[in-house]
N, C-alpha and C positions, 0 to 999 in steps of 0.2 A: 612644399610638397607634403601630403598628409601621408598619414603614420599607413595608409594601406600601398602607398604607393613603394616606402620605402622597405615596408613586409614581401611585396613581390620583389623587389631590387634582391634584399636578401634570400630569402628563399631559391631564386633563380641561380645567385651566384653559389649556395649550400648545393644543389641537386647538382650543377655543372663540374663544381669542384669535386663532390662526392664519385662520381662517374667518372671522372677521366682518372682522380688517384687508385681508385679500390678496383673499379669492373672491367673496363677498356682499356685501361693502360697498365695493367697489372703484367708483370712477364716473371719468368720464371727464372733462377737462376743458374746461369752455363757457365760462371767464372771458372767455377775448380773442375779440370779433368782430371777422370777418375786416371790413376796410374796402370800401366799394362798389367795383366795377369803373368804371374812370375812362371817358368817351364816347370815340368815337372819335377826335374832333378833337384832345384832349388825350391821349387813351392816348401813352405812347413806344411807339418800336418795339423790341422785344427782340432782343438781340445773341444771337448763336448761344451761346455761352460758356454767358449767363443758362441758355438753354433745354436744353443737359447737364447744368449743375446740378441743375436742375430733374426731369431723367431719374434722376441718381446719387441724391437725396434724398426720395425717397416721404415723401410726408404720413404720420404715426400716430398716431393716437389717444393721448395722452397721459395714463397713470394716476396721477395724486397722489398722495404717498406722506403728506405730512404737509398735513392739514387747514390753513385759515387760521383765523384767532381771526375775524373777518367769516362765515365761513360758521358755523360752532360758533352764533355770536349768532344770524344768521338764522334755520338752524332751529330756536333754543329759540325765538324771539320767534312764527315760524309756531305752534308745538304750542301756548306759552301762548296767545295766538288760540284756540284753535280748543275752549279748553274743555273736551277729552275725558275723560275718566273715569280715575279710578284702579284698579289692578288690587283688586279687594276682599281676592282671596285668602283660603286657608282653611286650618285645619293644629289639630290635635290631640296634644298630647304632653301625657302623666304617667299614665297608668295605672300605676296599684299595682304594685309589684315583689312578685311571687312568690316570697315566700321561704322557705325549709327551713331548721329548727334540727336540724343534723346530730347532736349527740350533747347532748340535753336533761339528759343526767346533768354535764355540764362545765360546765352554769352553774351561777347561784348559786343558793340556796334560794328567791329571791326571783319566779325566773321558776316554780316550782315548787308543787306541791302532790299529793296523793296518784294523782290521775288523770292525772296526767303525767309522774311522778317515774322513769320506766323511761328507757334509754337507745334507743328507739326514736326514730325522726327524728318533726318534726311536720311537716306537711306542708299545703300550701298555705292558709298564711299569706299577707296580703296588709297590705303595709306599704306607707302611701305617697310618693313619690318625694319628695325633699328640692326644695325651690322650691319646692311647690306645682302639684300641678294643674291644668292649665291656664295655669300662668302661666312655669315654670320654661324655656320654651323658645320664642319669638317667631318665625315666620316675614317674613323682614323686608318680603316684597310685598304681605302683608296691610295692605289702606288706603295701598297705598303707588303712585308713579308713578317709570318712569324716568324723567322731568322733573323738574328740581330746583323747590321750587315755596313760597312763604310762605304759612304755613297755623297753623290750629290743628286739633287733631286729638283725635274723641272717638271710641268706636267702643263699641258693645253688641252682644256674644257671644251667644245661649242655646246648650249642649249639647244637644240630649234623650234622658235613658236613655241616660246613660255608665257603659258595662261595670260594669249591676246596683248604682248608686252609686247615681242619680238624675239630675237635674236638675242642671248648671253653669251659671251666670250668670256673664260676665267684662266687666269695665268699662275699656277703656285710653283712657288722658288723653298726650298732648304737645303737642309745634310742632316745626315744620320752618322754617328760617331761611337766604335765601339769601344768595351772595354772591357777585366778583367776574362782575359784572354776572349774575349769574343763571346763570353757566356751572357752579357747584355748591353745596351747600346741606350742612347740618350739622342733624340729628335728634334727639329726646330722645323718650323714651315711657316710660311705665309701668302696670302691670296692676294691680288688684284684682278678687279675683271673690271668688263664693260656692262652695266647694270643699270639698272634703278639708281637712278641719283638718291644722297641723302636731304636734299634741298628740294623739297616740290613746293610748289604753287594751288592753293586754295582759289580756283576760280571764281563768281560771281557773277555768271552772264546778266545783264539785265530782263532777257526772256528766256526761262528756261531751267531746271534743275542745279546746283553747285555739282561740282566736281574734284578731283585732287587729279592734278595732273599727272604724268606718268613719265617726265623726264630720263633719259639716259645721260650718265656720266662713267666717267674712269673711278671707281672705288675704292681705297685701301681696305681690306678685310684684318679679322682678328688673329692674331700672333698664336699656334698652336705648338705646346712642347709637351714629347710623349717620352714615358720611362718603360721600356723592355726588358723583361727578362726569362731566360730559358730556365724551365721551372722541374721538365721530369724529362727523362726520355724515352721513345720507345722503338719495340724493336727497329723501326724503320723510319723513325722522324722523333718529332722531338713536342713539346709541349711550352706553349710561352703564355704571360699571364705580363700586365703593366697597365699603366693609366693613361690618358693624356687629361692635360689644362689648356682650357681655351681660355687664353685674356684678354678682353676687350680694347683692343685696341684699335676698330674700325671708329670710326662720324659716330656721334650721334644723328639722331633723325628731326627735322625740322620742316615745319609745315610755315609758309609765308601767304600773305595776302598780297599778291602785287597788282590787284585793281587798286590797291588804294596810290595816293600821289607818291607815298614811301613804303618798300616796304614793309612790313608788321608782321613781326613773331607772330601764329597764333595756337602754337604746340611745337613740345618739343618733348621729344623721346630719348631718355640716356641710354647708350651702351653700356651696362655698366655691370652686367652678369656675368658670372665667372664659369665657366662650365666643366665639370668633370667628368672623366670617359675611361671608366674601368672597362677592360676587357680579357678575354680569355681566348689564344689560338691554339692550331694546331695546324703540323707541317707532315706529312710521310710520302714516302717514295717504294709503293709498293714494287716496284721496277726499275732498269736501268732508264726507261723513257718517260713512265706515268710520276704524277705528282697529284695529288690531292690537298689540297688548305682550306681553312677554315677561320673566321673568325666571329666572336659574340660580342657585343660591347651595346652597354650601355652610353647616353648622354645625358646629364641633367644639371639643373644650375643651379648655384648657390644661393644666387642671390637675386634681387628682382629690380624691371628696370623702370627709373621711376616717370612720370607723364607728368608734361606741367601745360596746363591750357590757360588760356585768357577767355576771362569769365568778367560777370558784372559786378560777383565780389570783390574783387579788388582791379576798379579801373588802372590801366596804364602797365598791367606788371602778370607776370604768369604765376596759376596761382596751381598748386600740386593737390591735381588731380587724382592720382589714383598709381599704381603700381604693376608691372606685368611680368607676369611668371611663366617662362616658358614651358612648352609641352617638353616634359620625358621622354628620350628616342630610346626602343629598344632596334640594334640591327642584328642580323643575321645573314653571312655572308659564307658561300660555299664556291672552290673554284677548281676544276680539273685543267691539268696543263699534259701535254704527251710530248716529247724530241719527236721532228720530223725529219730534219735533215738539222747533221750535222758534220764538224771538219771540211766544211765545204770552202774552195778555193776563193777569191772575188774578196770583194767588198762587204758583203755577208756573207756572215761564217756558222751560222746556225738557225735554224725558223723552226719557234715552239708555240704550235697553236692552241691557244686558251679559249676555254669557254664557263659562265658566272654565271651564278644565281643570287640575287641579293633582293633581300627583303626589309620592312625597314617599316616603323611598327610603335604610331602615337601609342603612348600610357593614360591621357583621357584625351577627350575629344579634342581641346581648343587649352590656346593660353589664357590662362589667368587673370583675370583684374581685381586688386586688393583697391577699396575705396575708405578715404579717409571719415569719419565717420559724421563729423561735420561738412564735408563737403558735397553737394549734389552730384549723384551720378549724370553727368553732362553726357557722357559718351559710353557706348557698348560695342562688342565684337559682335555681331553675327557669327551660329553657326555654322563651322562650314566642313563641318564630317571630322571625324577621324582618323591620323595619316596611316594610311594603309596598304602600300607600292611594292609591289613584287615585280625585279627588273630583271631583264634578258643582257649580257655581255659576251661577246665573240671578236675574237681580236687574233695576234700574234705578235708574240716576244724576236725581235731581231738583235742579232746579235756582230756584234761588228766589233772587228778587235778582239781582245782580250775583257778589256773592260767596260764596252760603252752597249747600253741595252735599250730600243728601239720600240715599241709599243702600239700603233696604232690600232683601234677600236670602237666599236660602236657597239650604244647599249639602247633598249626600247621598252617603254613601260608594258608589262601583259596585264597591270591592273588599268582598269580607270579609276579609281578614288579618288581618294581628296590627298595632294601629294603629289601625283602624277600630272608636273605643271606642264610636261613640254612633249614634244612628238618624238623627238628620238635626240641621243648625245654621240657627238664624234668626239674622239680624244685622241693626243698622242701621248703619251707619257715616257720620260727619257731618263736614265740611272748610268750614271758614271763612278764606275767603283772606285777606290782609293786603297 
């Protein structure tokens, strides 16, 4: 990441922190009641002295600078009350990288055959993203609340019609675990879906253009663990600020030639970026029925993942090509929730309908390719925009039991850009408190 990218990270996080401690979440203080005015019989009488004092010292409004650990507690113990919904949230990342084999004469025999053997580039190639589709990249307010909260946590995905693939299916499983009295909580999750295999096939028709196949398989995704914590409160909700760590623990990506009699390696892409995902929420309940949430969060990687091709410099063996840096996500996620019906008899016991805005927001166009300086650039990304998705969410929270909270929803991209891989997503998302 270069030094302008991490100037806007900071900057953003300066304006957002500065704003919510000094302007908007500033309140005033009501701890101390004044004592009753004393009757007349017992009032004193005040000495002149008192009443300059009194002239030189005007009353002020008093602004708190640092929260007490009592109020912090109060507003979580109000928001756990009051039962409100989680942000569902919504997000899309791993569409196939567009790739171009720059000079098809520099690799090896083995990517080769009579209708390709020219040194003409090949062109749009679609290779898919190392993690996994759908799973390599988690937005962390999806099924998520500023409230620290104990829970289990199951959530089902559908895509439909992602960018001419098909149909996505994604399954995530964790818990959330609080602690010191509830003032913050520690996260685990993880994904499986029905995806893009990490195994494709480099075709070779003998008439005709190459291709990368487009297989579906069952994919494990990358292991996500997030740190929460309740940071200020205000009159009517409360303020939370944490990070998550995404670590690579999906497939790597491999590309195979199965025209030939065996298959052959002919690229392989590591998982092996670690990603970090500072964020900043906010929870209030301007009423016994409205909710309002919010959250900001950045995503970016530490590290880069590395590409090994087979080339003609070194027959028989892959030789490290080049390095990929994923693109920087900025999101931004808003969601109103209202009680509609509640205490109601049956099988459900309460229906609180939500509706989302989530936006979601590349920091440059495309990822990265770092090349070794001796080795020829064999291969390039195409452009292919910068992510840029503003999505629609409408759903409702069921409530059944005491404990067990019911989700169903559907979300639809209003941008077309580059991002907005699929026509619409249905979910359900399920929360068993503890």
């Amino acid at each position: 990441m270069h030094y302008r990218q991490y100037f806007v990270l900071l900057l953003y996080g300066f304006i957002t922190l500065s704003l919510s401690t000094n302007a908007i979440f500033a309140y005033q203080d009501t701890s101390d009641v004044p004592p009753k005015p004393l009757d007349k019989q017992t009032k004193p009488k005040a000495d002149e002295s008192d009443a300059k004092d009194d002239k030189k010292r005007p009353t002020k409004p008093t602004v708190r600078k640092t929260p007490t650990r009592a109020e912090l507690l109060a507003r979580t113990r109000m928001l756990t009350d009051s039962r409100m919904p989680n942000m569902w949230g919504d997000f899309f990342d791993g569409t196939p990288y567009p790739l171009t084999l720059n000079d098809p004469a520099a690799l090896s025999n083995d990517w080769q055959n009579e209708s390709n053997s020219s040194s003409e580039p090949l062109r749009g190639l679609r290779l898919p993203r190392t993690g996994g589709l759908a799973l390599r990249r988690i937005k962390l307010a999806e099924n998520s609340s500023p409230l620290p909260m104990d829970r289990w946590i199951a959530n089902y995905n559908l895509f439909d019609s992602v960018d001419s693939i098909g149909d996505v299916t994604r399954f995530t499983f964790g818990a959330e675990k609080t602690f010191d009295d509830g003032l913050k909580s520690f996260e685990a999750r993880i994904s499986f879906a029905h995806t893009l295999s990490n195994n494709q096939i480099f075709r070779v028709p003998v008439n005709g253009p190459p291709f990368v196949t487009q297989n579906l398989d069952d994919e494990f995704g990358n292991l996500v663990l997030t740190y929460k914590q309740i940071i200020r409160p205000l009159d009517d909700g409360i303020v939370t600020a944490g990070i998550g760590v995404g670590l690579p623990t999906a497939n790597d990506q491999f590309l195979f030639n199965q025209d030939a009699a065996d298959p052959i390696l002919l690229m392989k892409v590591h998982n092996d970026a670690v990603h970090l995902m500072p964020f900043i929420a906010f929870m209030r309940q301007p009423n016994e029925n409205l909710m309002i949430q919010g959250f900001a969060q950045v995503d970016f990687a530490t590290t880069r993942n590395p590409v090994l091709i087979r080339t003609f410099a070194q027959p028989g063996q892959l030789t490290n090509a080049a390095k990929i840096e994923d693109v920087p996500l900025l999101f931004l996620d808003l969601g109103l929730a209202y009680k509609w019906i509640e205490n109601r008899e049956g099988l459900i016991n309460a229906v609180t309908p939500l509706l989302e805005l989530h936006y979601s927001l590349g920091m440059r166009d495309r990822d990265q390719l770092q090349f070794p300086p001796t080795v020829p650039q064999v291969f390039n990304f195409e452009a292919s925009g910068r992510i840029s998705v503003l999505n629609l969410t409408a759903g409702a929270s069921l409530q059944i039991g005491d404990s067990i909270f019911v989700r169903p929803a559907v979300s639809i991209p209003l941008s077309n850009g580059a991002g907005a891989g699929y026509d619409y997503e249905f979910g359900v998302h399920i929360n068993i408190l503890r």
